[in-house]
BAVEX-570473 format. One record per residue (C-alpha): residue number from 1; residue in three letters; x, y negated, z. Coordinates in pm, 1 decimal, always signed. Layout:
BAVEX-570473
NUM,ALA,X,Y,Z
...
end
This chain:
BAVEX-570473
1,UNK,+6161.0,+5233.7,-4800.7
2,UNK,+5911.3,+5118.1,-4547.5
3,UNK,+6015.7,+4975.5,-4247.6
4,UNK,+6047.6,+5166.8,-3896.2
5,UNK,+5706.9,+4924.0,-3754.7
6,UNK,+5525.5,+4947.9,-4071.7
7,UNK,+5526.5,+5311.6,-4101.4
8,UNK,+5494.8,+5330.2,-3679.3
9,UNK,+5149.2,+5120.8,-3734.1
10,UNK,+5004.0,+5294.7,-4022.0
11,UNK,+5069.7,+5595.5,-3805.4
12,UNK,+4928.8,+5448.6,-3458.2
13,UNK,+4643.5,+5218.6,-3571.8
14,UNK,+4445.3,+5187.7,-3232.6
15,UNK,+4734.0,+5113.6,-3050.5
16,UNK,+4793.6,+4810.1,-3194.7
17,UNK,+4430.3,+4754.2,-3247.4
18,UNK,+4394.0,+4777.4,-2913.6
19,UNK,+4657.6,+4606.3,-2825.0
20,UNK,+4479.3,+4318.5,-3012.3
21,UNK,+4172.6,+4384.8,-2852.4
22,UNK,+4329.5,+4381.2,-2529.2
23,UNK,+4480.8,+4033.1,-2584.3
24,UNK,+4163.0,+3889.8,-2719.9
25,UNK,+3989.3,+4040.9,-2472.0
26,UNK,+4202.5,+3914.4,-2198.2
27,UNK,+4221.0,+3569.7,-2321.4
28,UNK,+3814.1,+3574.4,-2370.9
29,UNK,+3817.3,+3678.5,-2028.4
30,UNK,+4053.9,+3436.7,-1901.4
31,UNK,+3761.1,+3146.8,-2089.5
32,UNK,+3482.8,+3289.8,-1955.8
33,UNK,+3642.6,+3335.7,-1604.3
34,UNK,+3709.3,+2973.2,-1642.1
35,UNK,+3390.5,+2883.6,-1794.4
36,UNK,+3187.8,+3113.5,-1539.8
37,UNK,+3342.2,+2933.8,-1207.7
38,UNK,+3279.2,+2622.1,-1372.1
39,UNK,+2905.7,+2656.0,-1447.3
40,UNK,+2953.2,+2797.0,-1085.4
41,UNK,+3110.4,+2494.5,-951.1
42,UNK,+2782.6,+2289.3,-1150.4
43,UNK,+2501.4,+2517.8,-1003.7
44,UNK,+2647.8,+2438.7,-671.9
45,UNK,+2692.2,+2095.4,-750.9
46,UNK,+2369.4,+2032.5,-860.1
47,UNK,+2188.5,+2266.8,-580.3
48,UNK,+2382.8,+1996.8,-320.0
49,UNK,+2249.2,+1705.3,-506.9
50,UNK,+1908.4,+1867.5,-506.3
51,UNK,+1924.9,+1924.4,-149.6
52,UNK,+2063.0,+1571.9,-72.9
53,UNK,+1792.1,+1427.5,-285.8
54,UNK,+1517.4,+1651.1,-137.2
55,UNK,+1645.0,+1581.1,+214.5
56,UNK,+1646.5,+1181.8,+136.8
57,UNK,+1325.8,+1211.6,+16.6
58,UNK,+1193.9,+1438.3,+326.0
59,UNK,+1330.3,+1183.5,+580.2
60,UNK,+1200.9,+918.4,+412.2
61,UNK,+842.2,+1004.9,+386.9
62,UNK,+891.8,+1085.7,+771.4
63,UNK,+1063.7,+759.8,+864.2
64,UNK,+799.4,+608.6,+692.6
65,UNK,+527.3,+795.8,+877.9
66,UNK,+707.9,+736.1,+1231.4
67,UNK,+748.3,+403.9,+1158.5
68,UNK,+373.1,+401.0,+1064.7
69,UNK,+299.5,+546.4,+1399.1
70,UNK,+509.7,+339.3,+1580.4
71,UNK,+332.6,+24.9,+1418.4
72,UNK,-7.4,+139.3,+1516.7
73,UNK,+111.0,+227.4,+1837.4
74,UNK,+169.8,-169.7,+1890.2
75,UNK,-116.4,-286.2,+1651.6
76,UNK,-476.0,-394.9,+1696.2
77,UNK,-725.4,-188.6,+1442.5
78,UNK,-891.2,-475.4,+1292.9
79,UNK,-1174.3,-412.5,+1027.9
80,UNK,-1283.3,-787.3,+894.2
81,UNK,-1255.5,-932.8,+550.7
82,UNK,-1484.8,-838.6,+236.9
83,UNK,-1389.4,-464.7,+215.3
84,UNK,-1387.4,-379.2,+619.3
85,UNK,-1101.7,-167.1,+538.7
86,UNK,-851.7,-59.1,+845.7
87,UNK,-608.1,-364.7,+894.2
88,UNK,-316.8,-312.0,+1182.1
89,UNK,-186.0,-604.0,+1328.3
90,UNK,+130.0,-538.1,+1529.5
91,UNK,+160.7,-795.7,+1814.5
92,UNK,+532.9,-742.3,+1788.1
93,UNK,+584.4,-949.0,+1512.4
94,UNK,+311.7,-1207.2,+1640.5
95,UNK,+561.5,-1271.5,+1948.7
96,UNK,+934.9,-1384.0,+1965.0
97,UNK,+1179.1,-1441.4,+2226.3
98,UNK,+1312.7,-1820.2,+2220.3
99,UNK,+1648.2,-1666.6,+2134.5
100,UNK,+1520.6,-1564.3,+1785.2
101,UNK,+1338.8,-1904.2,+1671.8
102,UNK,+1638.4,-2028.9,+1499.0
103,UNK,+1620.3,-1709.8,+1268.4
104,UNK,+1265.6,-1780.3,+1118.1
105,UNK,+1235.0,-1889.7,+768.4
106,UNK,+1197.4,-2250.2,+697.3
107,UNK,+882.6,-2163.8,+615.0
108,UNK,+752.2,-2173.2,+909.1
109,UNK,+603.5,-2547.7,+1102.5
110,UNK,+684.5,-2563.6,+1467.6
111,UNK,+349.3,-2704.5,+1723.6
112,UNK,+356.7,-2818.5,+2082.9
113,UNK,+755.5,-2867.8,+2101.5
114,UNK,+827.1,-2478.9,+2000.2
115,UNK,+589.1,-2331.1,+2176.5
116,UNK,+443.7,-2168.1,+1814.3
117,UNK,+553.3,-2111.2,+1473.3
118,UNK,+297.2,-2090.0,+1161.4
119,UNK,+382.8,-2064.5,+829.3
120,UNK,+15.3,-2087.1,+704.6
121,UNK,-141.5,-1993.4,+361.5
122,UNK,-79.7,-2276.7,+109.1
123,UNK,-486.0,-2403.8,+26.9
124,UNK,-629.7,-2763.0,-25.5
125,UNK,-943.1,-2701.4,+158.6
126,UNK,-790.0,-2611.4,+475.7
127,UNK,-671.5,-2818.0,+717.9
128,UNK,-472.6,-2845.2,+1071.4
129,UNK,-622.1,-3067.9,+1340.0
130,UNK,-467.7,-3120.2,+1717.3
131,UNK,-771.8,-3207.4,+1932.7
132,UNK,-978.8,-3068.1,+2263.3
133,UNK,-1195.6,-2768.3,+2315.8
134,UNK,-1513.7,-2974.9,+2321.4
135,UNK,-1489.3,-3155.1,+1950.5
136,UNK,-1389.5,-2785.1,+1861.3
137,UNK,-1709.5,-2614.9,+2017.1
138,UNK,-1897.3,-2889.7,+1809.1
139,UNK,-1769.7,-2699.7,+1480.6
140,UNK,-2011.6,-2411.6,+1566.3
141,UNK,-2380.2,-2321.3,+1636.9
142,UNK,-2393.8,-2504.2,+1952.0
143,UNK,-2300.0,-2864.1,+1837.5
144,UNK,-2611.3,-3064.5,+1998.8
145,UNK,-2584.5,-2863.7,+2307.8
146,UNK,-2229.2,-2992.5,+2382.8
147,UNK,-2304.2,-3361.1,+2288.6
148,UNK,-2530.2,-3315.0,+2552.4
149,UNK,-2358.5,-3188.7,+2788.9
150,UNK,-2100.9,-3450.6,+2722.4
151,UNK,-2326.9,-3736.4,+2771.8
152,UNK,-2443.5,-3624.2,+3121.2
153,UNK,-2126.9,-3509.4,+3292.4
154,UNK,-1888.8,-3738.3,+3451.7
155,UNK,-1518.2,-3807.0,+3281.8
156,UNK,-1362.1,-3589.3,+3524.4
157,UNK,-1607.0,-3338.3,+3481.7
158,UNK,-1596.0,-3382.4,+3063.2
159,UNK,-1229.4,-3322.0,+3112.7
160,UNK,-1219.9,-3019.3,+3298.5
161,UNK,-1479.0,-2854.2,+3091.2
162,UNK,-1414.3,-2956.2,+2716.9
163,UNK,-1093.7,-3187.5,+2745.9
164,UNK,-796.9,-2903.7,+2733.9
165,UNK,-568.1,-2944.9,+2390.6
166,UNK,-622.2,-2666.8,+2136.8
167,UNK,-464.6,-2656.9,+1792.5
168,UNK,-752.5,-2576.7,+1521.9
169,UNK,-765.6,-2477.4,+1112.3
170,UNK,-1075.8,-2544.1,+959.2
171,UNK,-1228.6,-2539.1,+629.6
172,UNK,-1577.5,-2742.0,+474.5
173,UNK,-1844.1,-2646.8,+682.9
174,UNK,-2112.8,-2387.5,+508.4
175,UNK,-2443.7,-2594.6,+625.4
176,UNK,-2613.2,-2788.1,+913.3
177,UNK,-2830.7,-2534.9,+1049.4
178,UNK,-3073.7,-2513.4,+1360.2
179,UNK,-3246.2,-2179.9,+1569.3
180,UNK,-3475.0,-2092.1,+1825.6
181,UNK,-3290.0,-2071.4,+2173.7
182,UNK,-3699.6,-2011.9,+2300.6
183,UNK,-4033.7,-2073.3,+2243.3
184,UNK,-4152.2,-2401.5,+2079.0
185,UNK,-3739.3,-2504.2,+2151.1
186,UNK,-3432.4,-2528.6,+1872.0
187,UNK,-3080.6,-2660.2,+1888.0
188,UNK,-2869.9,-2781.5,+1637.1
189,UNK,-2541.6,-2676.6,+1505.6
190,UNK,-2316.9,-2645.6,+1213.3
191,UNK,-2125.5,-2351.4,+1087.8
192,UNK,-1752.0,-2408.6,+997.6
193,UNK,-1547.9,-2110.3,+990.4
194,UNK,-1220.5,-2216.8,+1135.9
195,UNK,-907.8,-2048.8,+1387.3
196,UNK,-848.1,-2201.9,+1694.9
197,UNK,-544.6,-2161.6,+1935.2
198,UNK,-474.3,-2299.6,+2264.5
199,UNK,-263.6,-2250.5,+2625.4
200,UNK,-480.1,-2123.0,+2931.2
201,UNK,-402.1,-2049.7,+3291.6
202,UNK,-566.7,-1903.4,+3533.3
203,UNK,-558.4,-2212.8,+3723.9
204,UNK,-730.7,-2409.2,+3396.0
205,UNK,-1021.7,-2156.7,+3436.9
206,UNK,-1090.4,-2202.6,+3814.7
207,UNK,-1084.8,-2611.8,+3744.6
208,UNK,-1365.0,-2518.9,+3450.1
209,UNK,-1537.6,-2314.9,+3717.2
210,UNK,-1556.2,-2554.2,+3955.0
211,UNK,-1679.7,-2800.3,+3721.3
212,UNK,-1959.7,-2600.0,+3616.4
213,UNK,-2039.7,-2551.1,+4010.7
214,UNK,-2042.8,-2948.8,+4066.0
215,UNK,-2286.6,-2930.9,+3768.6
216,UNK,-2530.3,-2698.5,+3905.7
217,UNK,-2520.1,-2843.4,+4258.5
218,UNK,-2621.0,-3217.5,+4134.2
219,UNK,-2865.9,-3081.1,+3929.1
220,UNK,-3006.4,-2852.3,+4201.5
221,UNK,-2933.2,-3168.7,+4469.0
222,UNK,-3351.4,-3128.3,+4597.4
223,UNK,-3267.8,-2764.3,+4668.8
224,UNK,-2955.9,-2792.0,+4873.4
225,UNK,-2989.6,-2399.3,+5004.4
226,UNK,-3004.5,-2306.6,+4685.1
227,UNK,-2675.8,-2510.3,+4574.9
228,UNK,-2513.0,-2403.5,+4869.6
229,UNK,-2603.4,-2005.0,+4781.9
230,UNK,-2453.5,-2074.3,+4442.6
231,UNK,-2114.9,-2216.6,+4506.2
232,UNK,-2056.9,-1925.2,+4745.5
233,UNK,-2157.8,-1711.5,+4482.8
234,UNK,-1915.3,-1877.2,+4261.6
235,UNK,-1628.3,-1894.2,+4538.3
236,UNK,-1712.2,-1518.5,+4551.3
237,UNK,-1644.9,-1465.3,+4190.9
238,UNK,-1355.3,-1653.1,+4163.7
239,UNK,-1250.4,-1413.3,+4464.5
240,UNK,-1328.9,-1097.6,+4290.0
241,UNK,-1130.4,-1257.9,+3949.9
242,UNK,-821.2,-1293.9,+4155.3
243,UNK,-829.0,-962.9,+4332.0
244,UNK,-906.3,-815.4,+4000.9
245,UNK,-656.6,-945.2,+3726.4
246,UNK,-381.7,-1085.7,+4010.4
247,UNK,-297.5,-1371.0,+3833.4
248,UNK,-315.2,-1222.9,+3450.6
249,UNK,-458.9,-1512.9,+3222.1
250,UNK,-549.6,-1289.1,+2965.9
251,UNK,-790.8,-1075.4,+3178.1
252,UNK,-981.2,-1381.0,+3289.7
253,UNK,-1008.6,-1552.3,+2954.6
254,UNK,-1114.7,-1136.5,+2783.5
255,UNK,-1342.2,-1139.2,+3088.1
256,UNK,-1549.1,-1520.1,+3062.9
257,UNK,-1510.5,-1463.9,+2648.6
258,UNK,-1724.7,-1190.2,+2660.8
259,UNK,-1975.6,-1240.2,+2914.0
260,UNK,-1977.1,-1636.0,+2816.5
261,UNK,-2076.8,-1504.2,+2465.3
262,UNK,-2359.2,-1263.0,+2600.4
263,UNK,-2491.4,-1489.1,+2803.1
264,UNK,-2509.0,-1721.8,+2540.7
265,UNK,-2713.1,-1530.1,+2304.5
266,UNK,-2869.2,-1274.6,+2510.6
267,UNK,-3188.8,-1471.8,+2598.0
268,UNK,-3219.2,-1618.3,+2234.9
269,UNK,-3487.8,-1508.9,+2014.0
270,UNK,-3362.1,-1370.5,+1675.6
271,UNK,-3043.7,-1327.4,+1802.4
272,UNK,-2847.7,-1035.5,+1898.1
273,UNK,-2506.6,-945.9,+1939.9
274,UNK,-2229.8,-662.8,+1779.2
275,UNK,-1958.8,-571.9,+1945.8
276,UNK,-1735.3,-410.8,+1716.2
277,UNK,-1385.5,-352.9,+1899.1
278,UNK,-1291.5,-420.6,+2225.9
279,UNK,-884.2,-353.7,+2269.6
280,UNK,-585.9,-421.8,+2493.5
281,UNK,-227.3,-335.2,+2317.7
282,UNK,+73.0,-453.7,+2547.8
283,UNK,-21.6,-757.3,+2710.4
284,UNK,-289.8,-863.4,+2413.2
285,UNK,-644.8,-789.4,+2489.0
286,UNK,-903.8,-815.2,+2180.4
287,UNK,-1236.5,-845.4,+2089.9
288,UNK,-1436.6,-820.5,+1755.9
289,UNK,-1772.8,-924.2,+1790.9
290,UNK,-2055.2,-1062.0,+1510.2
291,UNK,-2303.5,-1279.8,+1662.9
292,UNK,-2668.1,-1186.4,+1403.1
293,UNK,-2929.4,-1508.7,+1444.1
294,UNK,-3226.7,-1418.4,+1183.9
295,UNK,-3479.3,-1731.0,+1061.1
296,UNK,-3176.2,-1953.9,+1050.2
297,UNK,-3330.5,-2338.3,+936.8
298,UNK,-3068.9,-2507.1,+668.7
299,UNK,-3101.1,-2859.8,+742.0
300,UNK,-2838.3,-2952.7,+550.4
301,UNK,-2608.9,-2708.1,+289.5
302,UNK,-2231.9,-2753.2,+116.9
303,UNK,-2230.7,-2419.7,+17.4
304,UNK,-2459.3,-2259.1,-240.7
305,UNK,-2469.7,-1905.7,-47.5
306,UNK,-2639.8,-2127.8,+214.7
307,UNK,-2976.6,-2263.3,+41.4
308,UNK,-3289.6,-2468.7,+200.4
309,UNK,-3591.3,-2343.0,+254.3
310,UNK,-3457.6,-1988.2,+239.4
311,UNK,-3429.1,-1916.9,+660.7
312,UNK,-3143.6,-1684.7,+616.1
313,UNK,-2998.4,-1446.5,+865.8
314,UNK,-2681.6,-1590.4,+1001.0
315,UNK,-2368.9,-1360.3,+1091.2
316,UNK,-2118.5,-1506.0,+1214.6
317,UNK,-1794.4,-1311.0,+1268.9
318,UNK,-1581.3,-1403.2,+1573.9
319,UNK,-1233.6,-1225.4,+1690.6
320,UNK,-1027.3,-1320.0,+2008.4
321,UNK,-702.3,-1278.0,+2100.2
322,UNK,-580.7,-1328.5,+2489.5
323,UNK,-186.0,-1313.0,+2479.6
324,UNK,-61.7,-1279.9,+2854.3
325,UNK,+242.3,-1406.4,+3010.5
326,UNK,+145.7,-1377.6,+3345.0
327,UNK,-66.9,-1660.1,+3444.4
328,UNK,-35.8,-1826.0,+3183.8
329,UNK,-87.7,-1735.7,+2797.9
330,UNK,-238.7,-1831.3,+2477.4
331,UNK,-600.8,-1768.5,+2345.9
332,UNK,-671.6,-1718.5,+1973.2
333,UNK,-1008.9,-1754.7,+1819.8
334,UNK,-1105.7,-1699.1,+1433.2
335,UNK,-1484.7,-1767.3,+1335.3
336,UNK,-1635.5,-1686.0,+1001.1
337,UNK,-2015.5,-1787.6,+965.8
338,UNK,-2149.6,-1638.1,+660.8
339,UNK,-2527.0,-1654.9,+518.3
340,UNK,-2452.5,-1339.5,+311.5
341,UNK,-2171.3,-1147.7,+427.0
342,UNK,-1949.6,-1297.5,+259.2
343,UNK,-1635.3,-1528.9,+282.9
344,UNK,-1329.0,-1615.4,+176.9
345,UNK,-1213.5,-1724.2,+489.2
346,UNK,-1177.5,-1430.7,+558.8
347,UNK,-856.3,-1343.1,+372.7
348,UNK,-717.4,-1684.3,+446.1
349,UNK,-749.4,-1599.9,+800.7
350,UNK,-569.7,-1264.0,+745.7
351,UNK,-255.6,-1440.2,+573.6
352,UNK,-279.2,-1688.3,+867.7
353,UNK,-279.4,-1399.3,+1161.5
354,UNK,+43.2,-1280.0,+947.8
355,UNK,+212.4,-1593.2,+948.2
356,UNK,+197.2,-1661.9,+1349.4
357,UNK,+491.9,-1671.0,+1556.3
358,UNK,+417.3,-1710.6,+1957.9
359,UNK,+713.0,-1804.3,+2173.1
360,UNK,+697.9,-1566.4,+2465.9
361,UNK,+650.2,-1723.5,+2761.7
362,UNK,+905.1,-1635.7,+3037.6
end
């Protein structure tokens, strides 16, 4: 006799089939309820990671970019070197306070008892003299003119004109070269591109500009009026300087720089002058100028861009930095003569400017 269940399910198969359905169906549900809030939980996961990542990546880029703008906002544009693309400098990093020398790299070589750092580009064909400003302005175009000019002065003269320390780099010298300064008239010089860097004060300018009025009164001595008109016009200027920069070294030295350089090839023949920046960035005023001389005589040439016989136009690439502290500050030169353009001082120099610590004068 069949049982009481068999006969109950043979007589009530969807109940039990449902019954079974129902279970199965509850547990899938119970898996997929599980397995749905845990994809859930993933998608979530994974959109928060997404918008971690795409927020790290968003401030980033924009960090970057301030920082970027923030560097230029403290840099001097310089475009020099072979492909005259955009270089910033930041003259933050080119000045320290005393407090920070001890944490600069070994690396860098301390000159004039701390008062610079440099941790130049390693190269066997540069190399660091300590001299004066005169043997310096011998490296350049206007060699013979300043032997001259040495040989007539007196000592005390010499030394208030040329004699002031500078620190100089310089590699071999391109050629011996000589140009028309006027008619029937040519002056010697050599071109060595080199970086120079020396203290001024606004004091050490007034003793070179009385110097240069001594000068011009003994060689005017048969035309005393004359003289005399002069050194007022000079006490004048030095009057207008003051009342002008009050006591900022780096407006007088920005100031001579540029008019001594304009004055100096203005009147030549064949000569003309670029000036390609002119820029003042916290207390560091600038100046990027090329000095063009065309029918340039090679007397003598080291380099085979610089030939004999070929009277090449001459450019000669000058920058100049006037750091002020005041009255007192530094004064940074780089000059790269080139007979074609081109140089690789140029990216020596560069590595240099990057490698400069100045201790801030207080």
């Amino acid at each position: 006799m069949p049982s009481k269940l068999k006969k109950w399910i043979e007589d009530h198969p969807a109940a039990i089939l449902l019954g079974v359905t129902i279970s199965v169906g509850s547990a899938a549900s119970t898996t997929t309820g599980y397995l749905t809030n845990q994809l859930h939980l993933a998608e979530k996961s994974e959109e928060k990671s997404k918008f971690i990542s795409e927020k790290n990546e968003i401030e980033t880029k924009y960090m970057a970019k301030i920082a970027d703008l923030e560097g230029r906002l403290s840099s001097i544009e310089r475009r020099v070197g072979s492909n005259q693309a955009n270089k910033y400098f930041d003259i933050r990093t080119l000045q320290i306070p005393s407090s920070e020398i001890r944490n600069l790299p070994t690396a860098f070589k301390n000159y004039d008892n701390s008062s610079f750092f440099v941790n130049a580009p390693i190269s066997g064909s540069w190399a660091y003299k300590s001299t004066t400003e005169g043997n310096v302005l011998k490296l350049g175009l206007f060699r013979e003119g300043v032997e001259q000019l040495e040989n007539q002065v007196s000592d005390k003269q010499r030394t208030k004109l040329l004699g002031a320390p500078v620190h100089v780099w310089l590699t071999q010298p391109l050629a011996d070269v000589s140009f028309e300064i006027d008619k029937d008239q040519r002056i010697q010089g050599v071109l060595t591109p080199h970086v120079l860097l020396m203290k001024v004060t606004a004091a050490q300018f007034f003793e070179k500009l009385s110097a240069l009025d001594e000068i011009q009164s003994q060689s005017e001595s048969n035309r005393k009026s004359d003289a005399q008109a002069g050194k007022i016009s000079d006490f004048r200027r030095k009057d207008n300087f003051e009342k002008l920069y009050l006591g900022d070294a780096a407006g007088f030295i920005f100031s001579d720089t540029l008019i001594r350089m304009l004055v100096q090839f203005g009147d030549i023949p064949n000569a003309s002058v670029v000036i390609h920046s002119a820029q003042k960035q916290l207390n560091v005023m600038y100046i990027d100028a090329e000095i063009i001389i065309n029918g340039v005589i090679i007397i003598k040439y080291y380099d085979d861009n610089c030939i004999i016989d070929t009277r090449p136009t001459v450019h000669l690439r000058r920058e100049m930095f006037s750091i002020s502290y005041g009255s007192n500050g530094y004064f940074i030169q780089t000059e790269v003569p080139t007979c074609d353009g081109r140089s690789k001082a140029f990216d020596w120099i560069n590595q240099w400017l990057a490698g400069l610590r100045i201790t801030a004068l207080q």
